[in-house]
The first five atom37 places (N, CA, C, CB, O) and aatype in JSON, in Angstrom:
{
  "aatype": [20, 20, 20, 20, 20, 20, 20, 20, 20, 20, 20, 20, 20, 20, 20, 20, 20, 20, 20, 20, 20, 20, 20, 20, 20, 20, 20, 20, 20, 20, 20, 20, 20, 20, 20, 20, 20, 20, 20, 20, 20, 20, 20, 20, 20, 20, 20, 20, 20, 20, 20, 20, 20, 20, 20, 20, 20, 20, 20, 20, 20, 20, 20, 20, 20, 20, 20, 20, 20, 20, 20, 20, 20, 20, 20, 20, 20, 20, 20, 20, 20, 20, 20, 20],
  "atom_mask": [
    [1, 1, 1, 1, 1],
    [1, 1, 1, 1, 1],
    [1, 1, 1, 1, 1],
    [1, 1, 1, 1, 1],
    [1, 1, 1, 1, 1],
    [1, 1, 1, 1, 1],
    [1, 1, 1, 1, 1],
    [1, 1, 1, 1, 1],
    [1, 1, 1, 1, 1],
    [1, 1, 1, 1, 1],
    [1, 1, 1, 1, 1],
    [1, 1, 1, 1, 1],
    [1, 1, 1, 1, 1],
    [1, 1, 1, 1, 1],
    [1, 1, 1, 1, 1],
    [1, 1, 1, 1, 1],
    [1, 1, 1, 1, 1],
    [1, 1, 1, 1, 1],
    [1, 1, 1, 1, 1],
    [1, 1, 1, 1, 1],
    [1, 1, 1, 1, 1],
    [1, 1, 1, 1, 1],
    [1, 1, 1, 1, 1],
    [1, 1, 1, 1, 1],
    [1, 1, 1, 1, 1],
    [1, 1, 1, 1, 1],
    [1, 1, 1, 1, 1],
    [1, 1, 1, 1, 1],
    [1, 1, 1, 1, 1],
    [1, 1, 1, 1, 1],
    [1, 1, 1, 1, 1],
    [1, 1, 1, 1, 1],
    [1, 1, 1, 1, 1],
    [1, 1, 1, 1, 1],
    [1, 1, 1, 1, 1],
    [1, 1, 1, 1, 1],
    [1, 1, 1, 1, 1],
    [1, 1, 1, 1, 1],
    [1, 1, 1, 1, 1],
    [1, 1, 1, 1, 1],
    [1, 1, 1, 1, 1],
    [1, 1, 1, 1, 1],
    [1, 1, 1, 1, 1],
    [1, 1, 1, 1, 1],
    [1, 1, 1, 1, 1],
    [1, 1, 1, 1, 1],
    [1, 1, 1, 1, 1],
    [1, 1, 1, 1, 1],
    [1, 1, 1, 1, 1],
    [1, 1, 1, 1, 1],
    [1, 1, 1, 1, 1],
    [1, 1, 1, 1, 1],
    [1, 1, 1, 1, 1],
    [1, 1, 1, 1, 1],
    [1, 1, 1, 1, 1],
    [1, 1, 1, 1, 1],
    [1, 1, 1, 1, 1],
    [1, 1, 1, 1, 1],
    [1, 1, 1, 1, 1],
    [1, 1, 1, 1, 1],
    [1, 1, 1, 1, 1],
    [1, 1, 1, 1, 1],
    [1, 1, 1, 1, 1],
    [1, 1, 1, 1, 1],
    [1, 1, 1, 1, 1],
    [1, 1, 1, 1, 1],
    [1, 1, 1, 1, 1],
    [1, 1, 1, 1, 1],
    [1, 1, 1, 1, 1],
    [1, 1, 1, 1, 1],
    [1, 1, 1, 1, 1],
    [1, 1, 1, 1, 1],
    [1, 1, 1, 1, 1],
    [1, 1, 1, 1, 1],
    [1, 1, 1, 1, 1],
    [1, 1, 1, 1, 1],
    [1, 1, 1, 1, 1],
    [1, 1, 1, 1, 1],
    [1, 1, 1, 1, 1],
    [1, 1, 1, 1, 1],
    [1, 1, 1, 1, 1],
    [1, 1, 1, 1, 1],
    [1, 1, 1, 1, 1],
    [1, 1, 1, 1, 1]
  ],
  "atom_positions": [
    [[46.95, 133.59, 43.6], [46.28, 134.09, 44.79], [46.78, 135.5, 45.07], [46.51, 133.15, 46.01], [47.98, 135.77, 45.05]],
    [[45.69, 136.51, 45.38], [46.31, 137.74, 45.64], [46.0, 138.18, 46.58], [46.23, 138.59, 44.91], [44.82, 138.31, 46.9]],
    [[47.32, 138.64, 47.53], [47.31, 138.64, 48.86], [46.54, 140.61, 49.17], [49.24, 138.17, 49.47], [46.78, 141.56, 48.43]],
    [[45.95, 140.64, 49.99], [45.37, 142.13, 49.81], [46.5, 142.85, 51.2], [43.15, 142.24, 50.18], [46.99, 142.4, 52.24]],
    [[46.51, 143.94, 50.6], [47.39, 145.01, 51.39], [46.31, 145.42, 52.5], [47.98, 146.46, 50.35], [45.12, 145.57, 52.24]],
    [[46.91, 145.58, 53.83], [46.13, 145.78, 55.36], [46.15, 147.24, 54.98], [47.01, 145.25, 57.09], [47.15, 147.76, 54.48]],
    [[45.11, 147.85, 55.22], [44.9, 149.0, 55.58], [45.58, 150.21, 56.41], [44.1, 148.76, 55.94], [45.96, 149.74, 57.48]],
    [[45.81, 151.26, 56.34], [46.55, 152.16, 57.5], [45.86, 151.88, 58.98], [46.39, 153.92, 57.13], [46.55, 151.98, 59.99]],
    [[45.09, 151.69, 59.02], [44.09, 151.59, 60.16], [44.91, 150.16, 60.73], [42.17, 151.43, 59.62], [45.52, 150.01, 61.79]],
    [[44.67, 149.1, 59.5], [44.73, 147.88, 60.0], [46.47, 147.63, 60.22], [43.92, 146.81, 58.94], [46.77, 146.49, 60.58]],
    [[47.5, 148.52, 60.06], [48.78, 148.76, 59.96], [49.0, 149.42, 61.56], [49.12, 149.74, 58.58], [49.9, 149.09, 62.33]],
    [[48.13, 150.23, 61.76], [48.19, 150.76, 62.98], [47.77, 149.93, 64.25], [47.48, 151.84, 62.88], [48.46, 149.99, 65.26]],
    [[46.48, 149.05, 64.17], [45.98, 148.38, 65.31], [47.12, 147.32, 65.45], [44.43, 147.77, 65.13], [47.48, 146.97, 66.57]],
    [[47.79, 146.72, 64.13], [48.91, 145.54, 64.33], [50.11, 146.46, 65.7], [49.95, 145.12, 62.27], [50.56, 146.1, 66.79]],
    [[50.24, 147.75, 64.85], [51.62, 147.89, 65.52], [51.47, 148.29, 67.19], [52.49, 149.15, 64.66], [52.26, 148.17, 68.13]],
    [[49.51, 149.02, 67.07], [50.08, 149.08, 68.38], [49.97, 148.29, 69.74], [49.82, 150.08, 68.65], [50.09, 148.64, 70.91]],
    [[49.56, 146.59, 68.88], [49.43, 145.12, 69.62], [50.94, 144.91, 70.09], [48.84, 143.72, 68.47], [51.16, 144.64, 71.28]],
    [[51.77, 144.99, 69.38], [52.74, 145.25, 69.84], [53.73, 146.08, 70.86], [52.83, 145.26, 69.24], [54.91, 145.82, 71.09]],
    [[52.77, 147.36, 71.51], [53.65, 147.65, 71.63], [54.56, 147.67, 73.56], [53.32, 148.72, 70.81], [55.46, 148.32, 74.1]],
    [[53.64, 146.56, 73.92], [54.28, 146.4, 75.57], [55.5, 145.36, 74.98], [52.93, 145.48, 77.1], [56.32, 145.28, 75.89]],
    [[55.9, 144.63, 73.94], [56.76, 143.83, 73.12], [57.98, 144.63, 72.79], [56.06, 143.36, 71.87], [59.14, 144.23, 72.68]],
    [[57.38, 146.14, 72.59], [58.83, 146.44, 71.98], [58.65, 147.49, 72.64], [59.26, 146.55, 70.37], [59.22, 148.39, 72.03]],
    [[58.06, 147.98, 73.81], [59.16, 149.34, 75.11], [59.51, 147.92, 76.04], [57.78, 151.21, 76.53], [59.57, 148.37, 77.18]],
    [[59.76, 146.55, 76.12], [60.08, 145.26, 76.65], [61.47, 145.22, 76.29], [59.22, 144.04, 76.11], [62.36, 145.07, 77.12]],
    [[61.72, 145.41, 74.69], [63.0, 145.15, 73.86], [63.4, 146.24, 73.77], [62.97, 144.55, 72.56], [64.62, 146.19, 73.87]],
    [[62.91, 147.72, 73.58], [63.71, 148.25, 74.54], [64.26, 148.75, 75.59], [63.83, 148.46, 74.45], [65.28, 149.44, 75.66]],
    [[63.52, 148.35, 76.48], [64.31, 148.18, 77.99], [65.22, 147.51, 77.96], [63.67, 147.64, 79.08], [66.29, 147.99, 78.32]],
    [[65.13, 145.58, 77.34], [66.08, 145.49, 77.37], [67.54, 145.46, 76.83], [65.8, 145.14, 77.63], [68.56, 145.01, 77.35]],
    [[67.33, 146.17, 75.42], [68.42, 146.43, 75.55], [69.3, 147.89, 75.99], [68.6, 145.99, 74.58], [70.52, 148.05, 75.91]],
    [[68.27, 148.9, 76.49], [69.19, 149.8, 77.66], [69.45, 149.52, 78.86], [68.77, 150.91, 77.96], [70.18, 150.28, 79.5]],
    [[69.03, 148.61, 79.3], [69.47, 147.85, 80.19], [70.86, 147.03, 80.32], [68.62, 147.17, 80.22], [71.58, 146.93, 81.32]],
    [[71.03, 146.49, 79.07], [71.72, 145.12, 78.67], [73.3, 145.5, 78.61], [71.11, 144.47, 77.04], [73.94, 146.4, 79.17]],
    [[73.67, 144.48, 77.72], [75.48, 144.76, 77.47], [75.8, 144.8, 76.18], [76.54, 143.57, 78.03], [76.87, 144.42, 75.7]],
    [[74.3, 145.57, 75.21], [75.03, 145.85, 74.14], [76.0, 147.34, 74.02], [74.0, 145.75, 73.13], [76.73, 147.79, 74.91]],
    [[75.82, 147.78, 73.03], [77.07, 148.63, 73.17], [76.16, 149.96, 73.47], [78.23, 148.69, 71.66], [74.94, 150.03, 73.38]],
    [[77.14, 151.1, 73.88], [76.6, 152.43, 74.35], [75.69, 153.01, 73.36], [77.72, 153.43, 74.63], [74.68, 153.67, 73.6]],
    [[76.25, 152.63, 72.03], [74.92, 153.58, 71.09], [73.54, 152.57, 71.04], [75.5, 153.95, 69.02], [72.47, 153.18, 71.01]],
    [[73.49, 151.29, 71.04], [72.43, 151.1, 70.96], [71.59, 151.4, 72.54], [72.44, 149.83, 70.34], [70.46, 151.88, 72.55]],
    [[72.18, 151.1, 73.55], [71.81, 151.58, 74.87], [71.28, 153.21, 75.05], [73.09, 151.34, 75.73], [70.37, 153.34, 75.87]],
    [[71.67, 154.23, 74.5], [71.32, 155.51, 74.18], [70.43, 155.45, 73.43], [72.17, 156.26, 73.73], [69.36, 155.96, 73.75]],
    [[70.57, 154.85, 72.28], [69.16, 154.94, 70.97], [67.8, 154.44, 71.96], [69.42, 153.4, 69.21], [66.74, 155.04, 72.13]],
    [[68.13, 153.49, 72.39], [66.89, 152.39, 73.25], [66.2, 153.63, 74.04], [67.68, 150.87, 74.65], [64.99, 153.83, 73.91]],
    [[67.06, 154.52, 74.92], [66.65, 155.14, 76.23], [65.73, 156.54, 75.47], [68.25, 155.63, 77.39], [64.65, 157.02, 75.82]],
    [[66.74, 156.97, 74.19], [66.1, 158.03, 73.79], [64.96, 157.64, 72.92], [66.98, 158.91, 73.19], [64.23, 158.56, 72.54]],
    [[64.67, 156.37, 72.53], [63.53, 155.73, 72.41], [62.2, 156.01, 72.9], [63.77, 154.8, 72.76], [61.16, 156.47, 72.43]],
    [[62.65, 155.52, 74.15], [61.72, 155.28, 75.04], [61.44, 156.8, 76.18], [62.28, 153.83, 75.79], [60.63, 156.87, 77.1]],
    [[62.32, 157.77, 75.77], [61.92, 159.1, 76.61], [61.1, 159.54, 75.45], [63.25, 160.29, 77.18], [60.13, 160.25, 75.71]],
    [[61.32, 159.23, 74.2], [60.83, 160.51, 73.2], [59.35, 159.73, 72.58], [62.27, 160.97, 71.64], [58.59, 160.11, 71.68]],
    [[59.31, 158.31, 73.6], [57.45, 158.39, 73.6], [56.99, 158.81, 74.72], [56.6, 156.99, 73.43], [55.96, 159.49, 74.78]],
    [[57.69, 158.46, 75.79], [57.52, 159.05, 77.52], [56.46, 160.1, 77.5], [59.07, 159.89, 78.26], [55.28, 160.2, 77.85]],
    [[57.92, 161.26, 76.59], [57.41, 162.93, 76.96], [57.51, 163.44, 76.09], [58.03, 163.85, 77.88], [57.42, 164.66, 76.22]],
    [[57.76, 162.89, 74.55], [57.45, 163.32, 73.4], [59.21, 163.85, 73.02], [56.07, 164.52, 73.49], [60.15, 163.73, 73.8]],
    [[59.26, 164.29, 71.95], [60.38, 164.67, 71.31], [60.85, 166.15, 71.92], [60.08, 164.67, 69.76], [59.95, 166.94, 72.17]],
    [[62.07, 166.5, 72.15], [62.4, 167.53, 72.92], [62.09, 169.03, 71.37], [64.36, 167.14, 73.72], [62.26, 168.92, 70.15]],
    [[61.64, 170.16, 72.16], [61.93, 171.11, 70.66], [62.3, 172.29, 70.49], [60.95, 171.3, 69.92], [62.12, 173.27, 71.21]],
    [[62.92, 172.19, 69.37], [64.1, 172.72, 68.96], [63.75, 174.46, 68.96], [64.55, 171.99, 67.43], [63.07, 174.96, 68.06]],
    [[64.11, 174.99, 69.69], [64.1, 176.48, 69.98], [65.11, 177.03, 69.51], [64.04, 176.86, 71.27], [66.28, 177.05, 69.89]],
    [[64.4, 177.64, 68.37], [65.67, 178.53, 67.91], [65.44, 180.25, 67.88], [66.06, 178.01, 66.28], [64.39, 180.71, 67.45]],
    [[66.43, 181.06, 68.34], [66.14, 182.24, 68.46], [67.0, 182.65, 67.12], [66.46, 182.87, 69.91], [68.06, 182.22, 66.67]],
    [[65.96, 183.8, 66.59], [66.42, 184.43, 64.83], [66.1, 185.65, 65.06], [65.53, 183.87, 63.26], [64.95, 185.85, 65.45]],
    [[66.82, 186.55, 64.93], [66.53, 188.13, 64.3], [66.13, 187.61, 62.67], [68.27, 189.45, 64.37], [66.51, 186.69, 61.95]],
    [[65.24, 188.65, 62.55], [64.98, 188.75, 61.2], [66.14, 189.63, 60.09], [63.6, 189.42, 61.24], [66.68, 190.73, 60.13]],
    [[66.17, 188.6, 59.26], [67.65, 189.49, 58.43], [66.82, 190.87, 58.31], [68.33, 188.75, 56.4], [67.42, 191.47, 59.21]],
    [[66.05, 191.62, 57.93], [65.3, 192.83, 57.56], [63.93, 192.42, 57.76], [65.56, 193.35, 56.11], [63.34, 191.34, 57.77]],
    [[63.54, 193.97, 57.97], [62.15, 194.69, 58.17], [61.27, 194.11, 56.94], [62.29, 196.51, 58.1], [61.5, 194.62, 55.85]],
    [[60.48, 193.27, 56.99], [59.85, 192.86, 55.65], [58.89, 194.19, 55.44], [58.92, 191.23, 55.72], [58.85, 194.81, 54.37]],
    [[58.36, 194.42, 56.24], [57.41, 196.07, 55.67], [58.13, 196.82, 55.51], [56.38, 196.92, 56.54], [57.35, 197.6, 54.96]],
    [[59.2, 197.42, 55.51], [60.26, 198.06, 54.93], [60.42, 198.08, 53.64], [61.24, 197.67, 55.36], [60.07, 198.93, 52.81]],
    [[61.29, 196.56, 53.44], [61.27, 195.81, 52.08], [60.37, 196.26, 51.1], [60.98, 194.44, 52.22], [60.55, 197.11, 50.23]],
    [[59.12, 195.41, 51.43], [58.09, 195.82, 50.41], [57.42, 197.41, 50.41], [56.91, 194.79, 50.63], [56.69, 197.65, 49.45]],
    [[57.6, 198.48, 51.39], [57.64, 199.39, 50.95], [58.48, 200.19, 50.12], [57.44, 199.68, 51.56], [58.16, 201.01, 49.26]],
    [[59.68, 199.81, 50.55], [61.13, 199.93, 49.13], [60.79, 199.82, 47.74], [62.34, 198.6, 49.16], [61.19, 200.56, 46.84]],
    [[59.84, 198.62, 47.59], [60.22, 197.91, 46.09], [58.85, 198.46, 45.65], [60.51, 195.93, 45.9], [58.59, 198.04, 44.53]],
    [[57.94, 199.21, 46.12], [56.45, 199.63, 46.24], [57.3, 200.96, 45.54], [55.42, 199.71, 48.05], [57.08, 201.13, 44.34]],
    [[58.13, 201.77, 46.12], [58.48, 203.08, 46.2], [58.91, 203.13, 44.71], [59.58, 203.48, 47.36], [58.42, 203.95, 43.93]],
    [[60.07, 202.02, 44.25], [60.81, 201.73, 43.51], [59.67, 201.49, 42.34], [61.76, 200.71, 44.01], [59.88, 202.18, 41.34]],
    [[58.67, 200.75, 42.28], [57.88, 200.37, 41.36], [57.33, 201.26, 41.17], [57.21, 199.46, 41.48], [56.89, 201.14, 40.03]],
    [[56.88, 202.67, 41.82], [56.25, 203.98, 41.3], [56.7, 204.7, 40.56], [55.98, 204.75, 42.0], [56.19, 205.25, 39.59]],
    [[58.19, 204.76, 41.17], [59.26, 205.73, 40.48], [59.13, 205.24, 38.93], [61.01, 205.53, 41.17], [58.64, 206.04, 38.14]],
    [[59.59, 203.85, 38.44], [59.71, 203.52, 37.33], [57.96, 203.69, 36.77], [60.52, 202.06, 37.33], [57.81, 203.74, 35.55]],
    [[57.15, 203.74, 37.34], [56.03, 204.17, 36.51], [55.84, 205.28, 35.82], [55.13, 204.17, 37.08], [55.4, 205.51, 34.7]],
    [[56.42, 206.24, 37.07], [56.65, 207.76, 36.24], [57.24, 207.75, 34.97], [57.6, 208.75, 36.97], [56.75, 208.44, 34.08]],
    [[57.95, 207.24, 34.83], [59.21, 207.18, 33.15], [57.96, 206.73, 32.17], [60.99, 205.45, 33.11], [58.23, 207.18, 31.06]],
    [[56.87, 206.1, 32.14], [56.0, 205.55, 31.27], [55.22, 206.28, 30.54], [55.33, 204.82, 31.8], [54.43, 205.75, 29.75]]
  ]
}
């Protein structure tokens, strides 16, 4: 007998029958008396479907001028044409 694989679709409607079952389990266990990391995992669980995942802002100088750069290696690639 061959069992047929559920669909992404049909993977998705399962999980999201579930899901007043499991922001339930985890409430309770941030609620509960398990230990502090699973109590944190649970809460940041349940904020980072709330209000979505926090994001990551990062401020960068650019190591160098990229139009610079490629005018450099532009300059450089002429020069060596001359020699030809």
């Amino acid at each position: 007998m061959t069992i047929k694989r559920p669909s992404a679709r049909q993977l998705t409607d399962l999980a999201r029958a579930q899901t007043v079952a499991a922001v339930d389990a985890l409430v309770t266990i941030m609620t509960g008396q398990d230990s502090a990391t699973a109590r944190i995992a649970a809460a940041n669980a349940l904020l980072d479907r709330a209000w979505g995942k926090p994001r990551g802002e990062v401020e960068a100088e650019p190591a160098a001028d990229i139009a610079a750069i490629i005018a450099e290696r532009r300059r450089q690639v002429a020069e060596g044409m001359k020699d030809l």
